[in-house]
N, C-alpha and C positions, 0 to 999 in steps of 0.2 A: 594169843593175839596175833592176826596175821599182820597186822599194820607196821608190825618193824618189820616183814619177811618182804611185803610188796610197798614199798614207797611211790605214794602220788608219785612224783617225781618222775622214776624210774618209769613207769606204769605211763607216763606222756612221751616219754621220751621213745618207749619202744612203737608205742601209737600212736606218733603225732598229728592232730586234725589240722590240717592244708587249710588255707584259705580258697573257698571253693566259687565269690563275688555271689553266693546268694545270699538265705538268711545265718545268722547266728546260731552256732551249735548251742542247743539250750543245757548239757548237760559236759562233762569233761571225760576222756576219756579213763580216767583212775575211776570216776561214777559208775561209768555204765562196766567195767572190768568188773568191781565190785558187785552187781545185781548179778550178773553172770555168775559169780563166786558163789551166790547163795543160793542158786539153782544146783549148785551140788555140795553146797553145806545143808539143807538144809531138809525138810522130805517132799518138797515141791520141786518135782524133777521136770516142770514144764515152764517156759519163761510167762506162757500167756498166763497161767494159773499164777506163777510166781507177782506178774504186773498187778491181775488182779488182789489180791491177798496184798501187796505193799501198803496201802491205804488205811490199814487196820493194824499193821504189825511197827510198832512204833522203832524197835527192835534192832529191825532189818536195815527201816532207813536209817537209823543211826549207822549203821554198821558202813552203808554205803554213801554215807555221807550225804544224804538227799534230804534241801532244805524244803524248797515250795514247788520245782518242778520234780514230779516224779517221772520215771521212763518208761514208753510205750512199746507194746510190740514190736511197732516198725522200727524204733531207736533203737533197740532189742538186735533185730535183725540187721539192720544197714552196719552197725558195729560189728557184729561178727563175721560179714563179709569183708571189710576192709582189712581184716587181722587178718 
């Protein structure tokens, strides 16, 4: 189980989302850390494939904690530039 190894917690605290006066981040960053995670747990070593294929893998989103907004390429992307 990674869940005791990477603590939400910890996991905001190293990448805390700034108040930026535009809209609301729709997801958290322990969220999208975790979708990134299963781009190399997983055999879907691509994020677009990976976004694609979440909708169907019940699994995954348990895994990364994703209730009704799932994460898009671009949230994909913008995350892993600000890290």
């Amino acid at each position: 189980l990674l869940g005791f190894y990477a603590p939400d917690d910890f996991i905001a605290g190293v990448c805390p989302r700034a108040f930026t006066g535009g809209r609301r981040h729709a997801l958290s960053a322990a969220q999208l850390w975790r979708t990134h995670l299963l781009a190399v747990l997983t055999s879907t070593h691509s994020l677009n494939l990976l976004v694609a294929q979440l909708p169907e893998q019940g699994a995954w989103r348990h895994f990364a904690r994703l209730r009704r907004t799932l994460p898009t390429a671009r949230m994909l992307h913008e995350f892993r530039q600000g890290v």
